[in-house]
PASEBA-1860 file (N, C-alpha, C; in nm, 3 decimals):
! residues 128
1> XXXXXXXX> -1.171/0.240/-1.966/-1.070/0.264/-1.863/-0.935/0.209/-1.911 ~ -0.819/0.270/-1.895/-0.707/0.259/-1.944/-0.632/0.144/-1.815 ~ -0.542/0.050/-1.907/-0.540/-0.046/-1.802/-0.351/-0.053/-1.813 ~ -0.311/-0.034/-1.676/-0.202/-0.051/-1.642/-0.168/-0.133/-1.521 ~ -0.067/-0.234/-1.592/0.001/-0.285/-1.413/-0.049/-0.398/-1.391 ~ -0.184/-0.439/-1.496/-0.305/-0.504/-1.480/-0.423/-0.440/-1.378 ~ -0.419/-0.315/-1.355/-0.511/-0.241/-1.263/-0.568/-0.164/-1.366 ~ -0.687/-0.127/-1.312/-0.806/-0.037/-1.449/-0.789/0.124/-1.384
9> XXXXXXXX> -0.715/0.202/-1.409/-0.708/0.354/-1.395/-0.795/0.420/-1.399 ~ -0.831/0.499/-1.284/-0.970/0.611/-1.238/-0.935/0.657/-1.399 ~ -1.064/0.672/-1.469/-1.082/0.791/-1.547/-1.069/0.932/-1.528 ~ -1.165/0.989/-1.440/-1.197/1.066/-1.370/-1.118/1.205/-1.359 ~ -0.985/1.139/-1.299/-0.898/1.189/-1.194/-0.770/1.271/-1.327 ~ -0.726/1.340/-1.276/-0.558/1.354/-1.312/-0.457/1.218/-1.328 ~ -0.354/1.217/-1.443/-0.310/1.086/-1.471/-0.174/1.074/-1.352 ~ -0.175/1.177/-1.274/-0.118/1.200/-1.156/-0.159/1.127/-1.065
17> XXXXXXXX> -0.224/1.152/-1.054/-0.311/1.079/-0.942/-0.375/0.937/-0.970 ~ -0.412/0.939/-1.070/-0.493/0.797/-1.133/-0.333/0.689/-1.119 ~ -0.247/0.793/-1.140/-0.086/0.616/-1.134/-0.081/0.576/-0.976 ~ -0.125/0.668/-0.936/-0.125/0.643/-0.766/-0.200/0.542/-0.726 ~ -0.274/0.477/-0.824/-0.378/0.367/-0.785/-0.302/0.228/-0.802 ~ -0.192/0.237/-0.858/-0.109/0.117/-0.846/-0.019/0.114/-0.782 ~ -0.037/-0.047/-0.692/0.062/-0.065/-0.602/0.191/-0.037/-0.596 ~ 0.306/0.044/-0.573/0.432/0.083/-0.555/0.512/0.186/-0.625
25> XXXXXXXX> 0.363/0.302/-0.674/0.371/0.440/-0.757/0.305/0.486/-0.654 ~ 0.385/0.592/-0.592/0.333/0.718/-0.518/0.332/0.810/-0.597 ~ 0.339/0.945/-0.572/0.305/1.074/-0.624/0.400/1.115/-0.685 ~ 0.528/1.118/-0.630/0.630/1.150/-0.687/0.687/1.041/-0.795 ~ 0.702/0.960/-0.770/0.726/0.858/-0.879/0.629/0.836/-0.996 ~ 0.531/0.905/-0.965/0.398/0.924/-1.104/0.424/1.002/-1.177 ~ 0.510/1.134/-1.126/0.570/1.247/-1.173/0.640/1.206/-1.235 ~ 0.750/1.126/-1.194/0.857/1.095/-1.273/0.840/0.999/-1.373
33> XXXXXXXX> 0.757/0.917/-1.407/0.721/0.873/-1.466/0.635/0.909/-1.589 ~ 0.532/1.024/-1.547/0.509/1.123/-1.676/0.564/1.183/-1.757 ~ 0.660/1.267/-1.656/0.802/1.308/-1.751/0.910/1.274/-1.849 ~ 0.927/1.131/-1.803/0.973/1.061/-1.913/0.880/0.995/-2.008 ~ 0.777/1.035/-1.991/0.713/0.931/-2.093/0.631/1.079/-2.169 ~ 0.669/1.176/-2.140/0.633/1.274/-2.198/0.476/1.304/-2.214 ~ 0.401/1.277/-2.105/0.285/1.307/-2.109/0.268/1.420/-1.963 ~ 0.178/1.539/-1.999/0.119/1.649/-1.949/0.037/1.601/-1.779
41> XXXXXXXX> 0.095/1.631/-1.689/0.044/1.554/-1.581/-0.092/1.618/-1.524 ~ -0.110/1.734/-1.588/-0.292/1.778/-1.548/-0.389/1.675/-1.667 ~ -0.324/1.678/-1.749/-0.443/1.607/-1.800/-0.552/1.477/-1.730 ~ -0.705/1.516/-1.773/-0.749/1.379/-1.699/-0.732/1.236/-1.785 ~ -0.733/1.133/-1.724/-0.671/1.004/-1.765/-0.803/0.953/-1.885 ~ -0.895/1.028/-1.876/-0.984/1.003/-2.017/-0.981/1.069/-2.143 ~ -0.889/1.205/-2.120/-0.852/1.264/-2.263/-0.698/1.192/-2.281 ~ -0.656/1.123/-2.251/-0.520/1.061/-2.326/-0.517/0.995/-2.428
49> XXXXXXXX> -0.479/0.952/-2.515/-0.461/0.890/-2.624/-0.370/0.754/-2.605 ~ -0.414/0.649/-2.664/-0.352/0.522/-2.669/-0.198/0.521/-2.686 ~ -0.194/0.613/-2.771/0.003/0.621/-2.789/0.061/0.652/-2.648 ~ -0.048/0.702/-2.576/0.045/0.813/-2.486/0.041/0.723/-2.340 ~ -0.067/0.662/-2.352/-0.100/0.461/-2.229/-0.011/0.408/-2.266 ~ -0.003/0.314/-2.386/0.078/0.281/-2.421/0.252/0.306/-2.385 ~ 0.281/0.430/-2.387/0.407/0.486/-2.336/0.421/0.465/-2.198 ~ 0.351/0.506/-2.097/0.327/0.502/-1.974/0.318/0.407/-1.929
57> XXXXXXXX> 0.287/0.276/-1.961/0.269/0.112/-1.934/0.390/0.103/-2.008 ~ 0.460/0.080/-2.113/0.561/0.077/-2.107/0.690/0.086/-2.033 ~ 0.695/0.211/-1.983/0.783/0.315/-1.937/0.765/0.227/-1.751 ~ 0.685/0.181/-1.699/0.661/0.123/-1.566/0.687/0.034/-1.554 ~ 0.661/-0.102/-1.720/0.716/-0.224/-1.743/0.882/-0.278/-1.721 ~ 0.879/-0.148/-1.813/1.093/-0.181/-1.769/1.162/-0.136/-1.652 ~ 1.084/-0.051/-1.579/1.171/0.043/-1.479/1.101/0.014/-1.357 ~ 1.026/-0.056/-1.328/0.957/-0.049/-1.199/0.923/-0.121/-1.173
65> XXXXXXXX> 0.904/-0.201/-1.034/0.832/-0.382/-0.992/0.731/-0.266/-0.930 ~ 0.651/-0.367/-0.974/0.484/-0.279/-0.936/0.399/-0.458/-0.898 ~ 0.293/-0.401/-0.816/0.185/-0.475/-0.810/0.219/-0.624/-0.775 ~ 0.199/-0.719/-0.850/0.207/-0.834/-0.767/0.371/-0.849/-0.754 ~ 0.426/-0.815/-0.822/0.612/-0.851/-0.873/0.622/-0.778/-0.744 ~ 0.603/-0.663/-0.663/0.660/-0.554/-0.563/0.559/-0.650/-0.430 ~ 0.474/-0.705/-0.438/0.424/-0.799/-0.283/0.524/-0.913/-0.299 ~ 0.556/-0.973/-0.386/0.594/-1.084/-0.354/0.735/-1.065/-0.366
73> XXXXXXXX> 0.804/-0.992/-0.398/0.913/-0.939/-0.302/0.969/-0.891/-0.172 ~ 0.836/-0.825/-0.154/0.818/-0.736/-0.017/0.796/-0.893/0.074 ~ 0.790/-0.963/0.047/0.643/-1.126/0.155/0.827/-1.162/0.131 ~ 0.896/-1.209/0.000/1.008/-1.256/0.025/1.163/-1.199/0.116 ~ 1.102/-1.088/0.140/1.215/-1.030/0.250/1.169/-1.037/0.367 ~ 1.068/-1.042/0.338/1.018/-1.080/0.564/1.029/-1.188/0.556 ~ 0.998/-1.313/0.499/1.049/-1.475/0.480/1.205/-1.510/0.541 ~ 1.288/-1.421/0.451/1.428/-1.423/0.468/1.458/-1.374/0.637
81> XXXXXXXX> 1.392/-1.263/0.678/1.459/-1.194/0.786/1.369/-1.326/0.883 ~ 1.257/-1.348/0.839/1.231/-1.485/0.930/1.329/-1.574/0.945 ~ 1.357/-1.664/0.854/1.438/-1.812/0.818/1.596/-1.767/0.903 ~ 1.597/-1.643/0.921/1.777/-1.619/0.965/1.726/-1.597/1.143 ~ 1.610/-1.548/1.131/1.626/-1.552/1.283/1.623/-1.390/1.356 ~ 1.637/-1.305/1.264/1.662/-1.190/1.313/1.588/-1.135/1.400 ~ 1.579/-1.011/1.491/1.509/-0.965/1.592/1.393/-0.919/1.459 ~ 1.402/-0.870/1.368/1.320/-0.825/1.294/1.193/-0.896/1.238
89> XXXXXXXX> 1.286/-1.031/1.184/1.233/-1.168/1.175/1.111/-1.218/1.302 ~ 1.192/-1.233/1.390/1.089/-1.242/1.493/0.980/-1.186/1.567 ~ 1.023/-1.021/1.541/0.890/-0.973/1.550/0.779/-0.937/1.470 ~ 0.834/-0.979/1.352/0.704/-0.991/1.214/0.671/-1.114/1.234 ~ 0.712/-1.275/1.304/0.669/-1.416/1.319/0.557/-1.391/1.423 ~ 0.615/-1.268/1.555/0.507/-1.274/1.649/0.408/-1.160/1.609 ~ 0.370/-1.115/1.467/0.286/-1.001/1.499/0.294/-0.912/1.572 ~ 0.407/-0.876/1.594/0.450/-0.717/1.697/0.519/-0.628/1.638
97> XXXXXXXX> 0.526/-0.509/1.681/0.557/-0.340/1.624/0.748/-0.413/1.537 ~ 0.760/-0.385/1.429/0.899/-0.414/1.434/1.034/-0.324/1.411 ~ 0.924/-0.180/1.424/1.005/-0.075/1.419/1.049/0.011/1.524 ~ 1.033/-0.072/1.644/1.092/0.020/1.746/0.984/0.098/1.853 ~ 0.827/0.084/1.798/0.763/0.152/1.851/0.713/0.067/2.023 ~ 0.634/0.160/2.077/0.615/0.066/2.216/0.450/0.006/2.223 ~ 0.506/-0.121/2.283/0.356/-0.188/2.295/0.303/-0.191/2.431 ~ 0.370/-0.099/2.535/0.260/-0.101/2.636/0.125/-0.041/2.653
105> XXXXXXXX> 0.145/0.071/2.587/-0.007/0.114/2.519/-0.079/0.106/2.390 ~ 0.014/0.129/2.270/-0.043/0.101/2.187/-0.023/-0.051/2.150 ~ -0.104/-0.067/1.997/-0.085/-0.230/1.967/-0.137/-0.341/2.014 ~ -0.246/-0.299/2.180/-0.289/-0.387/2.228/-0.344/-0.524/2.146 ~ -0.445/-0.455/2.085/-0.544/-0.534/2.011/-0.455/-0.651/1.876 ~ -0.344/-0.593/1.895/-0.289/-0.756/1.807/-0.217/-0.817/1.935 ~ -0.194/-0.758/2.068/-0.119/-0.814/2.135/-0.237/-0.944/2.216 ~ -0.316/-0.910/2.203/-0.459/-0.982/2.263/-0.506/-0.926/2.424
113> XXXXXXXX> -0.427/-0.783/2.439/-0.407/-0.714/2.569/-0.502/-0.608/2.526 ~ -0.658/-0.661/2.486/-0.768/-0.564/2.497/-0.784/-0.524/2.643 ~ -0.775/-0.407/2.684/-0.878/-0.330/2.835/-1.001/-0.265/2.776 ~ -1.082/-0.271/2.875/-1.195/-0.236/2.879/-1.237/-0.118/2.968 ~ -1.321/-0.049/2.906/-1.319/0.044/3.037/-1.463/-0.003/3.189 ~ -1.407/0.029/3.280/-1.486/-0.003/3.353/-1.646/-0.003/3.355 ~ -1.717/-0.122/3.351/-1.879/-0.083/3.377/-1.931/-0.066/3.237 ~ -1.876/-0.110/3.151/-1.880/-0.087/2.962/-1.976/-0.209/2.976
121> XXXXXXXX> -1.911/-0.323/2.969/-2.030/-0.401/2.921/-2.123/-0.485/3.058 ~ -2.174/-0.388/3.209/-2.210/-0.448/3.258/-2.375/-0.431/3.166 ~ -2.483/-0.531/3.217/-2.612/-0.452/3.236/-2.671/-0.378/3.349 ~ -2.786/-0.309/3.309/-2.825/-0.224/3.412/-2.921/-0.337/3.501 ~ -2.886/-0.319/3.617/-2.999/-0.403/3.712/-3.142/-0.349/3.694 ~ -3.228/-0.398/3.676/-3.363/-0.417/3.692/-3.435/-0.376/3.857 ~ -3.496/-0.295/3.849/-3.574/-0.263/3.975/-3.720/-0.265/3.995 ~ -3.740/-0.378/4.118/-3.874/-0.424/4.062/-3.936/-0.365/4.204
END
């Protein structure tokens, strides 16, 4: 298995799809990333050749925060919008929607505003 990012790449798959297995390469950016590195994006990721990994781990090394470098960036900007205080800040401190969405129905279950539906968890009475 061809190893990028420090992640072990589906064999299997298209090398399209197989970059998609690392954290902060979507589909399109796999594309673009083949292209410059001049490798054939149908091919599957077990007929490639070492020159051509090699290129592709390269080519992600200089141009892209991937994997742990892209979490602990991502953890250091919610830190920041914490420490300042922001509405944003605060609703990633309280575990709530922070994009605007509504929590009177959805979201319960982090809000700790589980309902139940009626008669769910009674038991059945016994008739003797």
């Amino acid at each position: 298995m061809p190893r990028i990012a420090g992640i072990n790449i589906p064999e299997n798959k298209n090398i399209e799809i197989s970059l998609c297995s690392i954290y902060g390469i979507g589909r399109s950016r796999a594309r673009g990333i083949l292209k410059a590195a001049q490798v054939n994006a149908q091919r599957k990721t077990s007929e490639l050749s070492a020159v051509e990994v090699a290129r592709i781990r390269d080519f992600i090394e200089k141009n892209y925060r991937v994997e742990g470098e892209l979490r602990q960036e991502k953890l250091a900007n919610i830190k920041l919008l914490k420490d300042i205080a922001s509405y944003r800040g605060i609703r990633h401190a309280k575990r709530l929607p922070v994009r605007g969405q509504r929590t009177k129905t959805n979201s319960r279950t982090i809000r700790g505003n589980v309902r139940r539906t009626v008669g769910s968890g009674r038991r059945k009475l016994e008739k003797t």
